[in-house]
N, C-alpha and C positions, 0 to 999 in steps of 0.2 A: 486497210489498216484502220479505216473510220470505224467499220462493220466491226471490227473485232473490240474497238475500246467500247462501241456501243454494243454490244452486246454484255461487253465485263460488268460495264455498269449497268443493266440490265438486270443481270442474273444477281448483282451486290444490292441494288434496291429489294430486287426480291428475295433475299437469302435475310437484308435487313429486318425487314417486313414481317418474313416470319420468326426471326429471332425475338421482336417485339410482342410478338403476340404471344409468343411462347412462353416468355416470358414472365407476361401480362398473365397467364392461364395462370403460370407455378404460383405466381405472386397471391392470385385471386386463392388458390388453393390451399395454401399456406395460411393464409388470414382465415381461412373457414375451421380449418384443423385446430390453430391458436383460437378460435373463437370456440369451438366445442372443450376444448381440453380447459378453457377458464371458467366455462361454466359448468363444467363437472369439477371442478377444483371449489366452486364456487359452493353448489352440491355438497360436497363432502366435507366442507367446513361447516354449513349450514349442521349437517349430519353429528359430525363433529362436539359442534356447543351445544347439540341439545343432551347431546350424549354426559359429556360433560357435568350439564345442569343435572342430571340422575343424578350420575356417579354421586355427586355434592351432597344433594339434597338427602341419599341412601347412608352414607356419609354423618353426618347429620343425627338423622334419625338414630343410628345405632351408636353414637355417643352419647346422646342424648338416653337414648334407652339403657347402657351401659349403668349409668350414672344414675339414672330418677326409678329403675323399677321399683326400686324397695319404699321409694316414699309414699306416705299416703296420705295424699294432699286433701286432708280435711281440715275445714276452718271451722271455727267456735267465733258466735258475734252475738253480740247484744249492748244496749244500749244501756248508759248506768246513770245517775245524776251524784254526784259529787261536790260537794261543798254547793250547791246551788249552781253549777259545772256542769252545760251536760255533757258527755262522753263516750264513743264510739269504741268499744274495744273490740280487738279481731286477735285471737290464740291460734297458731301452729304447731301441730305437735313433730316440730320436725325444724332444720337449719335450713337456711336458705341455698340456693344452687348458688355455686360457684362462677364468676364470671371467666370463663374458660378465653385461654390465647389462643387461638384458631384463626389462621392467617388464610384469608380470602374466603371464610367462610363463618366469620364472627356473627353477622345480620340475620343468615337465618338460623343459626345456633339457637339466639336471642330470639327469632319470633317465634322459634319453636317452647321456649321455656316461659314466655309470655306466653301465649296461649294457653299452652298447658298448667302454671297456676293461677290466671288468670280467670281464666270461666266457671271452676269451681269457687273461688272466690267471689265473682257476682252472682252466681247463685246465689249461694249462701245469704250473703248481704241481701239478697229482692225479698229472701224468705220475714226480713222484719218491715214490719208494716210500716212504722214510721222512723224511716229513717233520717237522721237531722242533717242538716245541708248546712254547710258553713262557706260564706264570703271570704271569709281570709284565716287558713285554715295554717294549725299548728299540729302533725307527727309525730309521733316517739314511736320510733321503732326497736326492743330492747330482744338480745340475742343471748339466749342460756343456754349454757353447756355443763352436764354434767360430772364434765374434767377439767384439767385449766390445761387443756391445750391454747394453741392460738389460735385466736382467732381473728381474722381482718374483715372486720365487718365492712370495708369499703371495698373486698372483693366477691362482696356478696352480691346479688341478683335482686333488686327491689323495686323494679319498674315498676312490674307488674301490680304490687299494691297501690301506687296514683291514679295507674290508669284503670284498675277496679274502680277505685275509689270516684276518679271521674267519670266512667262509665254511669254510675247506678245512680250521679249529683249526686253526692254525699259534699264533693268539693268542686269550683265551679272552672279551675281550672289549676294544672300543677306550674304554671311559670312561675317566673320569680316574685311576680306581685302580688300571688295569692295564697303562695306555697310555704311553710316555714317546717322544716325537719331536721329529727336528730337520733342518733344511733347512738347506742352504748352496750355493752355486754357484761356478763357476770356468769362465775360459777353457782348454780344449786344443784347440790346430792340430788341424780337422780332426773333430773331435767334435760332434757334436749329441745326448745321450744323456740317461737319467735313470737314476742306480742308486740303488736302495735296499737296505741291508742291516739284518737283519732279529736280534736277538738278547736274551739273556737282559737285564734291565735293568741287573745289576752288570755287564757283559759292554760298557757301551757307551765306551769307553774304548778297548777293543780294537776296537770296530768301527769307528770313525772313524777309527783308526791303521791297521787293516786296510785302508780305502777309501783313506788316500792313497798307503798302499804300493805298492795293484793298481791306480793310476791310469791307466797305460798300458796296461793292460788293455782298455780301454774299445772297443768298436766304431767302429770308423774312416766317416765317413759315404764314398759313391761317389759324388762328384760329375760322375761320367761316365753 
């Protein structure tokens, strides 16, 4: 009767034994399998956003393209003196871009349309040899239209001109303690233009009086 309990228990240690290690093995096996499958999951997320960042940026581009082929982002600059005022003017023969709602994709919409009239912009400006640099700088940025549609010039795209601007030190920086600007618009027969005149900040009195003096001045669009 001893022989037979001691053998039960015998065979039950060992039947334990390997139940445990069996176990042990599936367990081990199982954590390798979840370890492979999280790092192809891991993989294919990876894959995923950069995919993504295309799609976006493709995206992007061809709104952006949609929208600006027909413009033809040439600037006019020179340097004027005015009432003993000197003065910085820059003419576009053209409205400015629209600040588009584009949700999760507004930032590079934006560095796309900086860029883009941005760098013909500093061109332009390096092409004058002395260009005036002002410490605490005063803007007028004036928008014509040769309809009297609306226009909301606060949903217009204007960065771009500061950071010309600060680019080439015409101004020493656009925060709030050196920067003073102002937008306004008007119809004239025949005009679709943006000027911005550019000058010392006691000076902007003269510039505004300047811009509606040389109103006629303004580039004529060619409707032919």
């Amino acid at each position: 009767m001893q022989e037979q309990e001691s053998d039960f228990f015998t065979q039950f240690e060992t039947s334990k034994s390997k139940s445990q290690t069996t176990h042990t093995k599936e367990k081990q096996e199982l954590e390798e399998e979840l370890y492979e499958i999280e790092k192809n999951i891991e993989q294919l997320e990876t894959v995923k956003a950069s995919l993504q960042r295309r799609r976006i940026k493709l995206e992007n581009e061809i709104l952006f393209l949609n929208e600006e082929t027909n413009v033809n982002r040439v600037f006019s600059c020179c340097v004027v003196s005015y009432k003993k005022a000197t003065l910085l003017t820059i003419t576009m023969p053209f409205r400015l871009p629209i600040y588009k709602k584009i949700t999760g994709k507004k930032y590079d919409y934006y560095r796309i349309l900086n860029h883009s009239y941005m760098v013909p912009m500093i061109e332009k400006l390096k092409t004058i040899h002395t260009l005036p640099k002002f410490e605490k700088v005063f803007v007028l940025i004036s928008h014509y239209t040769s309809n009297d549609v609306i226009l909301d010039t606060d949903n217009r795209f204007h960065s771009f001109i500061f950071n010309a601007l600060r680019s080439t030190k015409v101004i020493v920086d656009d925060n709030h303690s050196r920067l003073n600007y102002m937008e306004n618009g008007a119809v004239v027969d025949g005009v679709e233009a943006v000027r911005v005149v550019v000058c010392d900040v006691e000076n902007l009195l003269k510039a505004i009086d300047y811009n509606n003096v040389c109103i006629e001045n303004l580039p004529k669009v060619n409707w032919g």
